[in-house]
C-alpha positions in Angstrom: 78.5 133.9 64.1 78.1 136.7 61.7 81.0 137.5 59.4 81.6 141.1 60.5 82.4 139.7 64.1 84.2 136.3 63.4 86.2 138.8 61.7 87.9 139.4 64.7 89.2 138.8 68.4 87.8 140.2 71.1 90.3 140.9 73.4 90.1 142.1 77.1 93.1 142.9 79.5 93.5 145.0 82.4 94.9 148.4 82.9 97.5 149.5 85.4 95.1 150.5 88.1 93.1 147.1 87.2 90.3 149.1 84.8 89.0 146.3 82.2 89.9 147.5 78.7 88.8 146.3 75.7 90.1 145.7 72.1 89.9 144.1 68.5 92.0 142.1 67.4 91.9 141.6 63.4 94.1 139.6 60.9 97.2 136.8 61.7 99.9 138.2 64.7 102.4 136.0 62.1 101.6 138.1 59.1 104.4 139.7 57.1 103.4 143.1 57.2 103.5 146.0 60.1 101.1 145.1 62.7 98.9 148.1 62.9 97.1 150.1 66.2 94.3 151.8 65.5 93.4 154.5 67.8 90.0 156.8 67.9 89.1 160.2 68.7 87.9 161.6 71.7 84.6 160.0 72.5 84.6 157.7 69.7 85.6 153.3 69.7 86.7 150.4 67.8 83.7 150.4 65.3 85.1 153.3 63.6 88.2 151.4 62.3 86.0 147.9 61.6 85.9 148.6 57.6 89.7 149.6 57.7 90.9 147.2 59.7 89.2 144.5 57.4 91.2 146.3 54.0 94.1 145.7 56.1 94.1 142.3 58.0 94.7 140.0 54.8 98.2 141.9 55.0 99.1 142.7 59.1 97.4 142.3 61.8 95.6 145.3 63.4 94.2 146.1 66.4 92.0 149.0 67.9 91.5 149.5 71.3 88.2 151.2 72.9 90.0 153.8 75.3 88.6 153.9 79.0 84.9 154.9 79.2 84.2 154.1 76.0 82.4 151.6 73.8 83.7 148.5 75.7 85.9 149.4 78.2 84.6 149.8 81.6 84.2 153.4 82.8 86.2 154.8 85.3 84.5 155.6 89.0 87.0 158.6 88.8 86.7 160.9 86.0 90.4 162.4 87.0 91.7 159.6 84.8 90.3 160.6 81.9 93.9 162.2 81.1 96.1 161.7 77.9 98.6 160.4 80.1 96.4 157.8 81.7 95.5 156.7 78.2 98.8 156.2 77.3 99.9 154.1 80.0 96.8 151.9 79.1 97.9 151.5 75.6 101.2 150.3 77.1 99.6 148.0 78.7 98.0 147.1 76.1 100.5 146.0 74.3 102.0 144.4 76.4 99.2 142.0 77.3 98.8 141.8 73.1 102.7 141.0 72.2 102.9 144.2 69.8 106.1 145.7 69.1 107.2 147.5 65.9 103.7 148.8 65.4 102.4 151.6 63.2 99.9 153.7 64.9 97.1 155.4 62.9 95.6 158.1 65.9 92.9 160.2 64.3 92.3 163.4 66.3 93.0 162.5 70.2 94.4 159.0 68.8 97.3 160.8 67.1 98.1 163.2 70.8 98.3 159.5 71.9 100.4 158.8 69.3 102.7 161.8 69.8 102.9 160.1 73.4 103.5 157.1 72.9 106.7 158.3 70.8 108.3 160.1 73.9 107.1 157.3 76.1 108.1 154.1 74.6 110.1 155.8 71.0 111.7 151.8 70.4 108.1 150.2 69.7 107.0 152.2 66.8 107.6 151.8 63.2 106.1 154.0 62.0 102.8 156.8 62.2 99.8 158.1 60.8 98.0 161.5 62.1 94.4 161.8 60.5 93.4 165.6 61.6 95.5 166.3 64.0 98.8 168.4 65.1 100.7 170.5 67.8 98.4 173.0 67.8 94.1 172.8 67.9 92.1 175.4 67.0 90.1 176.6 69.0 86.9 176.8 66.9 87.4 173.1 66.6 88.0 172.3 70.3 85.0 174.6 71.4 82.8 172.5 69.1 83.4 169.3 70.3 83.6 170.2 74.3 79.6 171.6 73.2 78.3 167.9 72.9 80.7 165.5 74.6 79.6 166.3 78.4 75.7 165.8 78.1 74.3 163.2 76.9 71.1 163.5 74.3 69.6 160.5 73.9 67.6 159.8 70.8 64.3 157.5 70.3 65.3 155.8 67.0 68.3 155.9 64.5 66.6 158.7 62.1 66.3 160.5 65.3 70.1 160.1 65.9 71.2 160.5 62.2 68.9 163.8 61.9 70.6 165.0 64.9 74.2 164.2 63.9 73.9 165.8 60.6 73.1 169.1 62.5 75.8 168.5 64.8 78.5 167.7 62.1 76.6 169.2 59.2 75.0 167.6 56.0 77.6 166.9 53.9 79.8 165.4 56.4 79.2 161.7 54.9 78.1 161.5 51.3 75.4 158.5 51.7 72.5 158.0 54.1 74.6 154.1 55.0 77.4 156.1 55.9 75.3 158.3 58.3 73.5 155.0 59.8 77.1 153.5 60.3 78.4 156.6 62.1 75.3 157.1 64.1 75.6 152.8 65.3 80.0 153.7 66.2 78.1 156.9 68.5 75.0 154.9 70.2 74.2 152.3 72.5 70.5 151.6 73.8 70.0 151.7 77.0 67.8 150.0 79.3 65.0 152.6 78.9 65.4 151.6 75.1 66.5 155.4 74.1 70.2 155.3 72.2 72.4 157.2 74.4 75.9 158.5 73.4 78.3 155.6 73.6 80.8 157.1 76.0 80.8 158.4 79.5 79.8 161.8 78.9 82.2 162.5 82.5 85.2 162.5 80.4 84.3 165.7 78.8 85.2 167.0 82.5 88.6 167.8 82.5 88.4 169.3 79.2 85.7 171.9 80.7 88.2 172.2 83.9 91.1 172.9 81.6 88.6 176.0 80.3 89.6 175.1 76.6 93.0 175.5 77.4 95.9 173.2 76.0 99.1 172.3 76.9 102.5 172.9 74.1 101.9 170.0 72.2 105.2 170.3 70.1 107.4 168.6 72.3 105.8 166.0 71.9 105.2 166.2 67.9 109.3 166.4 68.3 109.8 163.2 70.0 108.1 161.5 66.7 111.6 162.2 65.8 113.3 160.1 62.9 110.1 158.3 63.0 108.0 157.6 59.6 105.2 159.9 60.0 101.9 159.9 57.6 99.7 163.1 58.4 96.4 163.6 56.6 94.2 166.6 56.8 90.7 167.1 55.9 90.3 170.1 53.4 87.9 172.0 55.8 89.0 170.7 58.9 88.2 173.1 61.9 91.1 171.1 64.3 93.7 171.3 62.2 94.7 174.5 60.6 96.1 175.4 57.0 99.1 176.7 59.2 99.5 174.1 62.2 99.6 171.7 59.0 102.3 173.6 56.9 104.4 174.3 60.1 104.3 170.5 60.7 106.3 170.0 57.2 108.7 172.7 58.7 109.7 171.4 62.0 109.8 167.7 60.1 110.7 167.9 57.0 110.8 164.4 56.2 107.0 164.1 57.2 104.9 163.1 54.5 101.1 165.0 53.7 97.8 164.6 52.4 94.8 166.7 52.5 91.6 165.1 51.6 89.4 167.3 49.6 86.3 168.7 50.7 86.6 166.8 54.5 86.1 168.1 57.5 87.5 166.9 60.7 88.0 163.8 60.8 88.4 162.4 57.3 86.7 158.3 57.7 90.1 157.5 55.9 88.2 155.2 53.1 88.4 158.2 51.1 90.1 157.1 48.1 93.1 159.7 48.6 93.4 158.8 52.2 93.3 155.0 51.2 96.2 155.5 48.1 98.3 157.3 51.1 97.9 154.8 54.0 98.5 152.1 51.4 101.7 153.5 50.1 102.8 154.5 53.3 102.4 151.3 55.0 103.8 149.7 52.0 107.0 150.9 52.5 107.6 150.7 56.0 107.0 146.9 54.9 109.4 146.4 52.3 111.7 148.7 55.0 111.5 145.3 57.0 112.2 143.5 54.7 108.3 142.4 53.8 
């Protein structure tokens, strides 16, 4: 078995309607530190967090879930469910078919809405939180960008093609070496039967986004139920999601929130930037030692 997959569990349970889910499970469930959940961004899954997740699983176990219609999971024959709240209520059941309890949550982008939820949902089962790129409030720049490419699928007939065409999607300077691009391009596509890569999600969830007409909910009540909760938000310098001012009013309305911006970024930072690394470490440090760890 090769190393990068005996490095974890694969783990499948099943949802409240009965959807199969899918998720990795890295590290020891009897290790001293935090257990961790890692949750993605909108169309993205658990090969995102494999690197981090094996910095971390010497220490805590850690576990990232691919959300329905994703990577994985099974799609759903109703795209309806493709909802925040729906994704909640599978990471609740998640956990509860996994044993986790006093988790920190690291949500980049869609994972830290989740997040947000899960803190007015089920408040008693986090320890503690990391945003990466997200807030309250998304700009619409950023949110017009990424409702352009999730719906429709582009398949690609090699992986230069798919790099080439991410790098005019996200831009050239997005990742700093060609292995980081080939990485990111492998976490976006799958090949298909017809031996074309095709975008690793089901390009139906980008429906009620496009039904909502780019409109959001207030997402500050539920930034408020993080509460008395340890939170961890990072920002990427250039970041078209999360505005200079969404992040600064963040501070305001929690003023014991801690914050890191990751220089010259964009959304989302890959959070093996050495800034984002120094902050996630110290942060989950001490919530550990808070334990007693």
């Amino acid at each position: 078995m090769p190393s990068s997959i005996a490095a974890y569990r694969e783990r499948r349970f099943s949802a409240q309607d009965g959807l199969r889910l899918y998720a990795r499970d890295y590290g020891d469930r009897l290790s001293a530190g935090r257990p961790m959940v890692c949750l993605t961004g909108l169309t993205r899954n658990t090969k995102d967090y494999h690197d981090l997740a094996l910095r971390h699983a010497a220490r805590r176990r850690v576990v990232c879930s691919d959300y329905r219609g994703r990577g994985r999971s099974a799609y759903d024959p109703d795209w309806r469910n493709y909802q925040p709240e729906v994704y909640v209520r599978d990471l609740m059941s998640m956990m509860a078919a996994l044993g986790l309890h006093g988790i920190v949550v690291c949500g980049t982008s869609l994972g830290g809405l989740l997040a947000m939820g899960l803190a007015a949902a089920t408040p008693a089962v986090l320890a503690g939180v990391i945003l990466n790129d997200i807030g309250p409030d998304i700009h619409p720049g950023g949110l017009s960008r990424i409702m352009n490419y999730v719906g429709v699928d582009r398949p690609q007939e090699d992986w230069d093609g798919a790099i080439a065409y991410l790098k005019q999607l996200f831009g050239p300077a997005h990742f700093e070496t060609e292995a980081k691009w080939r990485s990111f391009a492998e976490a976006t596509y799958r090949q298909g039967e017809d031996r074309l890569l095709h975008y690793d999600w089901d390009t139906a969830l980008a429906k009620p986004l496009l039904r909502a007409g780019g409109k959001t909910p207030d997402l500050w009540p539920l930034y408020r139920a993080l509460g008395r909760i340890p939170v961890l938000a990072l920002r990427g310098e250039t970041s078209d999601v999360l505005s200079q001012a969404t992040f600064d009013r963040m501070a305001e309305v929690k003023p014991d929130l801690i914050r890191v911006t990751v220089p010259k970024v964009g959304h989302t930072p890959s959070l093996d930037e050495p800034e984002a690394e120094q902050a996630i470490d110290t942060f989950l440090a001490r919530l550990d030692e808070a334990q007693g760890n």
